[in-house]
C-alpha positions in Angstrom: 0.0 0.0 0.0 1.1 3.3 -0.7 1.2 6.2 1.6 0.5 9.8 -0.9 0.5 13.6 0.5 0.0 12.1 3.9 -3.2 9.9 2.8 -3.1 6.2 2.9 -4.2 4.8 -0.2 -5.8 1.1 -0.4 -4.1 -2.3 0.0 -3.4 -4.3 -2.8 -1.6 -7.8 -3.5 1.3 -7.1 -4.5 1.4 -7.4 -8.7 2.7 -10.7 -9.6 3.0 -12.8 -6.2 -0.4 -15.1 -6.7 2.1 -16.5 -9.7 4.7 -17.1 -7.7 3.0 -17.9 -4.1 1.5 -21.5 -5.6 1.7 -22.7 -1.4 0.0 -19.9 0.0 2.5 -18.2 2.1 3.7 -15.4 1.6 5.0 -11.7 3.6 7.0 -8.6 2.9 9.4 -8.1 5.8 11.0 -5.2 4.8 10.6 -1.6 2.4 12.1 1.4 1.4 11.7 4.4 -0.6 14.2 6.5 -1.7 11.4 9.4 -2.6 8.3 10.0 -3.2 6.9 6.9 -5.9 9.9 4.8 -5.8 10.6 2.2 -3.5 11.6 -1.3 -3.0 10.6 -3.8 -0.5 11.0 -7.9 -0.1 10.0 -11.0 1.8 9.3 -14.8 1.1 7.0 -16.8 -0.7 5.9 -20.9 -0.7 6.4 -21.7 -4.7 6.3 -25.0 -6.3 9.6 -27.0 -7.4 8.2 -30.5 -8.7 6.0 -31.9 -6.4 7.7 -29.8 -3.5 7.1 -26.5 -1.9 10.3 -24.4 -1.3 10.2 -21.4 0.9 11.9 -18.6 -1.8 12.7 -15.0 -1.7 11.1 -11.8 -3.6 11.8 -8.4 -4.0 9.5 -6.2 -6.0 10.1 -2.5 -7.2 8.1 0.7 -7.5 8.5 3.1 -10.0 6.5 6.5 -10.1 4.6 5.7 -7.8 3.9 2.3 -9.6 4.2 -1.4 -8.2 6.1 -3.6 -10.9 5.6 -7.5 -10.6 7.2 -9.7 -7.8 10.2 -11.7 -9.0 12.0 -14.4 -7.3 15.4 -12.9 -6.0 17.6 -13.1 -9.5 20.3 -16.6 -8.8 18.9 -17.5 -5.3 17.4 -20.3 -7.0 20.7 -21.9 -7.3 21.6 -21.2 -4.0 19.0 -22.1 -2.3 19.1 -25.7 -2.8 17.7 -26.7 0.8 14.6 -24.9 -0.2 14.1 -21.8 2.4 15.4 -18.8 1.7 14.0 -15.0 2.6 14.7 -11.4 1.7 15.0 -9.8 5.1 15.9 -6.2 4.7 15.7 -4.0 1.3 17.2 -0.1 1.4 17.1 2.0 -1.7 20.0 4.7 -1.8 18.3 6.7 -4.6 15.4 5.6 -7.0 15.7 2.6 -8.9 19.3 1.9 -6.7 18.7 -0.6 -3.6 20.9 -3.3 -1.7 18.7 -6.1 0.0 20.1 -9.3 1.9 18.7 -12.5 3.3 19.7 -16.3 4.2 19.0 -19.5 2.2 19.8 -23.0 3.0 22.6 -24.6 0.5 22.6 -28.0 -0.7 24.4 -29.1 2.7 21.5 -28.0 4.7 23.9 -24.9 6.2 21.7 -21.6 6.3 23.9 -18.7 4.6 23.4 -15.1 4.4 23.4 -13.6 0.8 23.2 -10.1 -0.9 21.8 -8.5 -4.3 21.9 -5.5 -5.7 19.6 -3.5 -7.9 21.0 -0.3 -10.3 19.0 1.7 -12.7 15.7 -0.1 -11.7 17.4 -3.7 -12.6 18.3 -6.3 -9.2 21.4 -8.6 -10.1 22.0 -11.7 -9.3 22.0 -12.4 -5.5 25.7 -13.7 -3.6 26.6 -15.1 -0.7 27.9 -12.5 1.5 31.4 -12.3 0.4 33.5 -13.7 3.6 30.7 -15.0 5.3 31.5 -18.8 4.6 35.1 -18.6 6.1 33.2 -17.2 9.2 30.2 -19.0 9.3 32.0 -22.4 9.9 29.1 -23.7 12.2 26.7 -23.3 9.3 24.2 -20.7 10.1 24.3 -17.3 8.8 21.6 -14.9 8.7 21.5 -10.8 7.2 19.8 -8.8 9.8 19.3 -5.2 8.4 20.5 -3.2 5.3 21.2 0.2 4.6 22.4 2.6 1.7 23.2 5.6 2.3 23.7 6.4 -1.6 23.5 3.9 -4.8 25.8 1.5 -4.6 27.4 2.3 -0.9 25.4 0.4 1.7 26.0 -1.1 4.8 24.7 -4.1 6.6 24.9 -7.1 9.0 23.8 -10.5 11.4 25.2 -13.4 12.9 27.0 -16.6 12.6 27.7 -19.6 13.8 31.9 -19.5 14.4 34.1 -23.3 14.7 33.2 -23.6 18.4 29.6 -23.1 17.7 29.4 -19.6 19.3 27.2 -16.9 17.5 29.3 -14.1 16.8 28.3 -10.5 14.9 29.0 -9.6 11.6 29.0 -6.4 9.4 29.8 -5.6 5.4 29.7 -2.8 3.5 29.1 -2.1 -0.1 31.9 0.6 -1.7 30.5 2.0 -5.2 28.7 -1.1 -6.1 31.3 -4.0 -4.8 30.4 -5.4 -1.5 33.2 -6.2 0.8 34.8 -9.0 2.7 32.2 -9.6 6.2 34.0 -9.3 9.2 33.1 -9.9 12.8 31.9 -6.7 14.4 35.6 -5.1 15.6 35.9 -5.9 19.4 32.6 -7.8 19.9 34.3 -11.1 20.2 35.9 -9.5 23.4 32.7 -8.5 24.7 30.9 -12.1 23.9 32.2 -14.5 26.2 29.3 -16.3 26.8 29.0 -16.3 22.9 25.7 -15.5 21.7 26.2 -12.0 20.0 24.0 -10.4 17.0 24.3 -7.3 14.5 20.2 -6.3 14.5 19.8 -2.7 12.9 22.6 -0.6 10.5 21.7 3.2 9.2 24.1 4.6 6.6 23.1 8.5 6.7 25.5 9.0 3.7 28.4 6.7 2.0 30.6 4.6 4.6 29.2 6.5 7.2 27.1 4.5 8.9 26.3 3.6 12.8 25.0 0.0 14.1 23.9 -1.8 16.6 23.6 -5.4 18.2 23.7 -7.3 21.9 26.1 -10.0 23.3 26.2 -11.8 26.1 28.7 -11.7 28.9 29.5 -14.5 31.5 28.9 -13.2 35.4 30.3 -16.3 37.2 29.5 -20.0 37.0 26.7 -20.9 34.7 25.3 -17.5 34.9 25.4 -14.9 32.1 23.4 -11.7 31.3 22.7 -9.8 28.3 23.8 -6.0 26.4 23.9 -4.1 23.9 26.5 -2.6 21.4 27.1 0.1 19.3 29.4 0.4 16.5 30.3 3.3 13.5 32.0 3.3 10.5 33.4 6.3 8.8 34.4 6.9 5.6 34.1 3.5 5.2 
């Protein structure tokens, strides 16, 4: 639904979805407009694959203040092998320019975290975060939040499962189009020592400027361990 000159306008499915949502299930989790009429928004659908449902991600554009059709995220089909896959968070940096990022499950049954990209109106194909497997060695990855401050520079972040099974934060950012090598949020491994840490909201005000934040946990003696929260910037990128 759109929102114009203050007045909310009426619902509608969005264009294209009843095609692809064969299993009846489907959401939008996240949106963004970059102004006025053009936005971008994503979330998951049950389609058909044989005789099987698979959970599968969309994304879906607006463009002058018009919805375009629902597409499956473009190469998440062969990623997605283990059949459940989402588009969690979609930010447009200007019209027609927007970085989204999700999870899927790979043919080993290990949930990753991916990325796409769309330019001039177009999404690309859709990645695994670049880094993310070398991290995510217990085999569950998941993209929290995305945000662009301008086309092509965006920032975003989640959690992983590290080697000892701990779930550590992570953060990437996208520098004029190429996203970057994830990286464990800088000094959050210090402050997880009861290891169960998470990246949950980015905001990129302008390119590689960007502020974050997350929790962890923290051991208090014997079994015990409590909760926080982080913060975290980057400038300039």
């Amino acid at each position: 639904m759109n929102q114009v000159k203050g007045t909310w306008r009426k619902a509608a499915e969005v264009p294209g979805l009843a095609a692809l949502n064969q299993g009846g299930g489907a959401a939008i989790f996240s949106a963004s407009c970059a102004k006025a009429g053009d936005c971008g928004a994503g979330g998951v659908y049950l389609g058909r694959i044989g005789k099987f449902f698979h959970v599968q991600a969309f994304v879906v554009s607006e463009t002058h203040g018009r919805w375009g059709r629902a597409e499956e995220v473009p190469g998440t089909a062969a990623l997605n092998k283990g059949g459940d896959a989402q588009t969690s968070s979609v930010s447009c940096g200007s019209a027609g320019n927007c970085g989204a990022g999700g999870s899927y499950l790979d043919t080993a049954g290990h949930q990753q975290a991916f990325v796409v990209t769309e330019v001039k109106g177009a999404w690309g194909t859709a990645r695994e975060v670049p880094g993310s497997g070398a991290l995510n060695q217990g085999g569950f990855a998941d993209l929290l939040s995305v945000s662009c401050g301008s086309a092509g520079n965006c920032g975003t972040g989640g959690s992983y499962f590290d080697a000892s099974f701990n779930v550590q934060a992570f953060v990437v950012s996208q520098v004029n189009g190429t996203w970057q090598k994830a990286a464990e949020v800088p000094g959050s491994g210090a402050l997880n020592t009861a290891g169960f840490a998470q990246l949950s909201s980015v905001s990129c005000p302008s390119a590689g400027n960007c502020g974050a934040g997350g929790f962890y946990t923290y051991n208090v003696g014997g079994n015990a361990h409590h909760q926080s929260a982080f913060v975290v910037s980057e400038t300039k990128g």
